[in-house]
Each structure stands twice: as structure tokens, then as C-alpha cells.
C-alpha positions in Angstrom: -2.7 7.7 25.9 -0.2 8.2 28.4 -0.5 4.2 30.0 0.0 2.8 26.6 2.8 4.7 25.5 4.3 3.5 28.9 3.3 -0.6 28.3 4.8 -0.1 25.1 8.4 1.2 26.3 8.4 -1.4 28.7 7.7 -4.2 25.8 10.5 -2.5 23.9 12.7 -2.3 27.0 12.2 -5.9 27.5 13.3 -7.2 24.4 17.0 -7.2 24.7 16.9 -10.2 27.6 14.3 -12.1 25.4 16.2 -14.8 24.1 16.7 -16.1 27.7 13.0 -16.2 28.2 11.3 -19.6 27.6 9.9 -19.8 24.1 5.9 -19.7 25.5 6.6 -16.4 27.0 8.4 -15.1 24.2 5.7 -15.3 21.9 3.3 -13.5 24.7 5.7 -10.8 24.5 6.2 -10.4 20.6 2.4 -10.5 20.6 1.7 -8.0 23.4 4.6 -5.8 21.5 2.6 -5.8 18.1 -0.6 -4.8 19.7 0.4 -2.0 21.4 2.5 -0.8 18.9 -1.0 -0.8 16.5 -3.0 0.7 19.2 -0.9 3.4 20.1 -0.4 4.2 16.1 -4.8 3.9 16.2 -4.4 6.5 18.9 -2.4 9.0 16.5 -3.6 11.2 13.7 -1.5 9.4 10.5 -0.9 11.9 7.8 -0.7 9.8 4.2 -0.3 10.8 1.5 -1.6 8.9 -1.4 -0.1 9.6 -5.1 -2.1 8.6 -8.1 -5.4 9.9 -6.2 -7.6 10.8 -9.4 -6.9 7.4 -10.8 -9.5 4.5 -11.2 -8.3 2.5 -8.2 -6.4 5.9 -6.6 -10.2 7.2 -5.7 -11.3 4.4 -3.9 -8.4 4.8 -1.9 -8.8 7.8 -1.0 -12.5 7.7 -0.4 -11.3 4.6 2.4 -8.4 6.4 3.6 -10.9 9.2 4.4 -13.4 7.0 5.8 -10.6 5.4 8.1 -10.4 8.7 9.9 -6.2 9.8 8.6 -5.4 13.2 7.2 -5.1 12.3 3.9 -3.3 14.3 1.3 -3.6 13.4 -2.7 -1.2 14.1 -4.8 -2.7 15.0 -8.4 -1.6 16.2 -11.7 -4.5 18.4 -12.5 -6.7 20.3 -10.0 -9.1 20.5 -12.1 -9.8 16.5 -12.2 -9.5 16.5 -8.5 -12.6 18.1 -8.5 -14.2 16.1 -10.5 -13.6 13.0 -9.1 -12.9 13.3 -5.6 -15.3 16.4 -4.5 -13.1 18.7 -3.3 -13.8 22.4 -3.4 -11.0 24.4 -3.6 -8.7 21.8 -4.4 -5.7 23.0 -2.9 -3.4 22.4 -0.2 -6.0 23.4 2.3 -8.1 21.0 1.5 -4.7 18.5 1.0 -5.2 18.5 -2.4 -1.1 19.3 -3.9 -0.9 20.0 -7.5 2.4 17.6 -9.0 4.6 15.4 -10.8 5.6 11.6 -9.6 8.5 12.3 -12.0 9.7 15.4 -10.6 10.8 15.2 -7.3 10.9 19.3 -6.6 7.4 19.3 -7.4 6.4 17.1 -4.1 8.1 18.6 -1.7 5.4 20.5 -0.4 2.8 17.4 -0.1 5.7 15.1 1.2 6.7 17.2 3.9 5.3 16.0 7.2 3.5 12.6 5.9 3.9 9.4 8.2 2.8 7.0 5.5 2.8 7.4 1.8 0.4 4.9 -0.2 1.5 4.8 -4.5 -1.3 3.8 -6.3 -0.4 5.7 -9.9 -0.1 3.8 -13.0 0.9 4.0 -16.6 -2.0 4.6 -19.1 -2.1 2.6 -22.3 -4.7 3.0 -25.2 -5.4 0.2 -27.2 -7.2 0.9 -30.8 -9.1 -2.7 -30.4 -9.0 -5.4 -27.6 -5.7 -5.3 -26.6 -3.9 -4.7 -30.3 -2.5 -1.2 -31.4 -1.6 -0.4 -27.9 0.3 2.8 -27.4 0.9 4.6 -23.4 0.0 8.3 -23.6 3.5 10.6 -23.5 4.7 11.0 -20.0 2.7 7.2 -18.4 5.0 4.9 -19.9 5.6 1.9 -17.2 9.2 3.3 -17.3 8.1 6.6 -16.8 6.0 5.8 -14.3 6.3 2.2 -12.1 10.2 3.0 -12.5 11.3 6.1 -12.8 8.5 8.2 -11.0 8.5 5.5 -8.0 12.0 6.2 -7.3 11.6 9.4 -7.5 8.5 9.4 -5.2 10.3 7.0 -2.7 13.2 9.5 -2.5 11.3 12.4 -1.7 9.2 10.2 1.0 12.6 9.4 2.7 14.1 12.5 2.4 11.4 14.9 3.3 11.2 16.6 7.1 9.1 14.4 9.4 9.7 11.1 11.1 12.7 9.3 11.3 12.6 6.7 8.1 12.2 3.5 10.6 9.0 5.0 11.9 7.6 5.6 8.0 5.7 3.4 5.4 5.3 3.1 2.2 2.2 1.2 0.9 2.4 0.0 -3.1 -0.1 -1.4 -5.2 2.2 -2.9 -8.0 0.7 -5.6 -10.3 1.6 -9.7 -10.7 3.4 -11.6 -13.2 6.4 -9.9 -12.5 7.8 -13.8 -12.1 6.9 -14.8 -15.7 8.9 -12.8 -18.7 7.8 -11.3 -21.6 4.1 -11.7 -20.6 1.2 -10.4 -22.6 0.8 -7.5 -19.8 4.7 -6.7 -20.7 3.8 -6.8 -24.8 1.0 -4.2 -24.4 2.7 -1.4 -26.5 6.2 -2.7 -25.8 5.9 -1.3 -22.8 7.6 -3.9 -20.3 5.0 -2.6 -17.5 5.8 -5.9 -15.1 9.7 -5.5 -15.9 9.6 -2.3 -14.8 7.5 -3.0 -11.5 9.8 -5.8 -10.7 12.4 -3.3 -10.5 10.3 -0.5 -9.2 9.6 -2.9 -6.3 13.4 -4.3 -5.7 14.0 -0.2 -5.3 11.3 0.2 -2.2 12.6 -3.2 -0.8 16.2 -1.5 -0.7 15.8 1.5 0.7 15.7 1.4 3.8 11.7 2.5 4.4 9.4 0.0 5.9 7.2 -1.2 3.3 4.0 -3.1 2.2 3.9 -4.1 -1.6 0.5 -5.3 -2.9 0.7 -7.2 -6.4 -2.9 -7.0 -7.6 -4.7 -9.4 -10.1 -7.2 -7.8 -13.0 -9.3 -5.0 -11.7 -12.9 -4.3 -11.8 -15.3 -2.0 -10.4 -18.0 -2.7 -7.9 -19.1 -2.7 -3.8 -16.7 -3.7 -2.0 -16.8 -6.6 0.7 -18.5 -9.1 -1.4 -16.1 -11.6 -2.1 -13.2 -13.6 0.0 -9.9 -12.0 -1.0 -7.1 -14.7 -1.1 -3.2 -14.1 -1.1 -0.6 -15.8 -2.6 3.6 -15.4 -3.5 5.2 -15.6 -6.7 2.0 -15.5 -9.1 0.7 -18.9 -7.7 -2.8 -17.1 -8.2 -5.4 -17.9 -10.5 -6.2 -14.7 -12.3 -9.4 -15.7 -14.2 -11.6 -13.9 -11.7 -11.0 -10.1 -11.5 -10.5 -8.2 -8.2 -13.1 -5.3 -6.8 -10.5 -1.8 -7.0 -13.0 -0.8 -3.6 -11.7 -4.0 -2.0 -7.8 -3.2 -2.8 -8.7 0.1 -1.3 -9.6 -2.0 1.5 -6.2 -3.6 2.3 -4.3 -0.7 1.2 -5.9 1.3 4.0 -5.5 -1.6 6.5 -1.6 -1.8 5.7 -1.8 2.0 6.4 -3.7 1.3 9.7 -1.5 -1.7 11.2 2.0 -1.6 10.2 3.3 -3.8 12.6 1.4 -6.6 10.7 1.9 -5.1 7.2 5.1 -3.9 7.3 7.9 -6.1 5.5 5.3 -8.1 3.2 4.9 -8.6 -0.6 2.3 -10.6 -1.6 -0.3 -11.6 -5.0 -4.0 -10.5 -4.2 -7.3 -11.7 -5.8 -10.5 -12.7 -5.2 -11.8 -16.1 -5.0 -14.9 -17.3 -7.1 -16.4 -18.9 -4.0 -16.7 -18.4 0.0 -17.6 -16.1 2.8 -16.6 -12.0 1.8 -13.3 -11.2 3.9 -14.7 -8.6 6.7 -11.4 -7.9 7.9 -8.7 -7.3 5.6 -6.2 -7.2 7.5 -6.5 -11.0 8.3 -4.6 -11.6 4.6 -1.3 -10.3 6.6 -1.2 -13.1 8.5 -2.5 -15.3 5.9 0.4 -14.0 3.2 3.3 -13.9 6.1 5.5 -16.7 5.8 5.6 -19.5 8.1 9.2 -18.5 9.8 7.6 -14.9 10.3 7.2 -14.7 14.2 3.6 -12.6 13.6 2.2 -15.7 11.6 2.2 -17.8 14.9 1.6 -14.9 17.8 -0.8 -16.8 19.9 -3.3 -13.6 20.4 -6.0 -12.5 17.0 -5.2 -8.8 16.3 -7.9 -6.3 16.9 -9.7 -6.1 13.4 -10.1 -3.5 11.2 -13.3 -2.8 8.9 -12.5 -0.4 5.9 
């Protein structure tokens, strides 16, 4: 709308003089300037594009993206697959549904062009003969391969594709934790080096200049989503005895898509606690997994919440 477009070039307008405000008035500012910045994106059709559609927690995604009310786009390897598992009919670009390769960056051009937000939900794929020994990833999913090489290459056809300037993008990860403890048994599946290579994948996003949210996911399960109270934490300082619902990381990956003044700039460990009330509102664990010098953490008004 025409009012709030004009509120929010006034906040911006007003923030060169703000360190001479008092400090109180400050923070009414900052918070007023979040807010409108999230309802005027509310206000706009986001195109996304999510990557790794067809996968296991890629799905769920894109069954909340839909349900959020963006254009979504998916980005899949086999159109055939696509069908299968996320109903389309034709299964091609009319429907958003682009045929391609995360590690070829020619063959996203098409599906890239245009996108405000791009959410990366693929994943290597390692097959284990029993339990977790004789482990081998299929040819072409290695973690290099993929969390690596193919996010790179995915982040560099975001940033250079036709659409909005890179400041006004956003990238959305799911990456996975214990990327702060070496040669873990996640990294000794196959040799594979899986958290190695999504440490790096992750330093990559964080340098290049696109605004970002990075969510480090504990174990995955299936199930309903909403059941259980999602917790947040830094540098693996999770328990990750209890598994995490893949609807409910839909959840917060569709609410970093849907408020990226709140999302935007984090990295954070997600899970799900054993006990307590289900978390509604995901995007409350933005707040909860800012840090305390963040000026967001302490903005005196509660955001408008957002059920996915």
C-alpha cells in the first residue's frame, strides 16, 4: 500500500540523524523500521525459489512455502519425481516446476531469473549396507559435490541472475550441526566429511555479500508439525538426543522467507525440546537465537506473528 511504502521512506529517511536521538526513541524507531519493512514485504508477492524440492525435508517446504501464499518455484533433477511427490501436473516451468543441476550453474538460469528469495534445502545422499557401516554417497551427492561445490554454485547464480539488487535478496539454508566438532561420526559416514564441507559451504553464503539466514538442523524425523517447542542454540550447545519434525523446519524456513528483517544475518542450531508448550510462532526463535548486542533482540514492540 501506498501509506506504508511512505512510513517506511520516512523511517529510512530518518535514520541518518539517529544517533543524536535519545536512546528510548531510538529503539521506537528501529522497531517501527523493522515492522514496516516486514509488512510492506507481506504486502508483495515473494517469488522463491526452493532447490532440493523433491527431497525428504525439500517437500515439506515446499508444501509451507505454498501454504504461506509466495510463488514458489522448485528446482528438481527429474520431472518425473516432481510428480510424484509434490502433485504437479505438467511439471514444468508453468507450473514453476524447472528441470536442473545445483552443480551446474547454466542449468538454473532459467528458474533463478526473477526470484526475490532462494531457500537450499538439497543434501547429499549416503547409503549405508547396515546401521551406519558400509556407507557409500550415490555418484554426483557427495557432501563435496553437493553442501560445497553445488551451494556455490547455486549462490552464484542467485546473485548474479536479473532481478533485485543483491541487498534486497535472501538466501535461506538448511545446513546441519556439528560443524564445531572435527572428524565427527556424521563426517566418517563414507569418508564423506559432510559437516567439513557445510562449514565451508556456509562461510561462502556468509561472504558474499547476499543477506542470509542459515539454519543448522539436529536429526530429522517425520511427523505433524507444531507439536513440540523448537529451541535454538550457537555453536552445537544443543542436545541432539531428541530428533527434530522435517514439517516444523519447513516451518521456520518459511518464516525466515516471510520476515527477513528478523531473519536476515542469523545462524543458529535448531531442535526440539523433549518437554513444553509446541512453538506456534516460529518466527519467535529469531529473537530467541539473535545475540544480545543485536538491536532486534531488545526492540521494545513483539513482531506481528506468523503461523506456517
Amino acid at each position: 500500500p501506498f501509506w506504508l511504502k511512505r512510513l517506511l521512506i520516512a523511517l529510512r529517511s530518518a535514520a541518518a540523524p539517529l544517533t543524536a536521538m535519545p536512546w528510548r526513541s531510538q529503539a521506537l524507531l528501529a522497531t517501527l523500521a523493522v515492522h514496516a519493512a516486514a509488512a510492506l514485504a507481506a504486502t508483495e508477492t515473494t517469488t522463491v525459489l526452493l532447490t532440493g524440492a523433491t527431497g525428504r525435508t525439500g517437500k515439506e517446504t515446499y508444501a509451507a512455502l505454498r501454504a504461506g501464499g509466495f510463488s514458489v518455484r522448485a528446482l528438481v533433477r527429474n520431472a518425473t519425481k516432481a510428480r510424484e511427490v509434490l502433485g504437479c501436473r505438467l511439471c514444468d516451468e508453468s507450473e514453476g516446476i524447472y528441470v536442473g543441476d545445483v552443480t551446474k550453474p547454466e542449468t538454473m538460469t532459467s528458474a533463478m531469473e526473477g526470484a526475490d528469495a532462494l531457500v537450499i534445502a538439497t543434501g547429499p545422499v549416503v547409503k549405508c549396507r547396515f546401521g551406519m557401516l558400509g556407507c557409500k554417497y550415490l555418484p554426483g551427492a557427495s557432501p563435496k559435490e553437493v553442501v560445497w561445490e553445488g551451494l556455490k554454485a547455486q549462490v552464484a547464480a542467485f546473485g548474479s541472475s536479473r532481478g533485485r539488487p543483491a541487498k534486497e535478496r535472501h538466501v535461506v539454508l538448511l545446513s546441519t550441526g556439528l560443524t564445531t566438532k572435527p572428524d565427527n561420526f556424521l563426517d566418517k559416514l563414507g569418508n564423506g566429511k559432510v559437516c567439513f564441507y557445510s562449514l565451508n559451504g556456509e562461510a561462502f553464503l556468509m561472504s558474499s555479500g547476499l543477506p542470509f539466514t542459515i539454519v543448522k538442523a539436529c536429526g530429522l524425523g517425520d511427523g505433524v508439525p507444531g507439536k513440540s517447542r523448537l529451541i535454538v542454540g550457537h555453536d552445537d550447545s544443543l542436545s541432539y538426543a531428541s530428533t527434530l519434525r522435517r514439517s516444523d523446519v519447513a516451518r521456520v524456513l518459511t518464516a525466515a522467507v516471510a520476515a527477513p528483517p528478523l531473519a536476515s544475518g542469523l545462524r543458529f542450531d535448531l531442535c526440539a525440546a523433549w518437554l513444553g508448550k509446541p512453538t506456534e510462532d516460529p518466527s519467535v526463535l529469531f529473537r530467541e537465537a539473535m545475540y544480545a548486542w543485536d538491536p532486534r533482540k531488545t526492540a521494545s514492540a513483539a513482531p506481528p506473528p506468523i503461523t506456517v
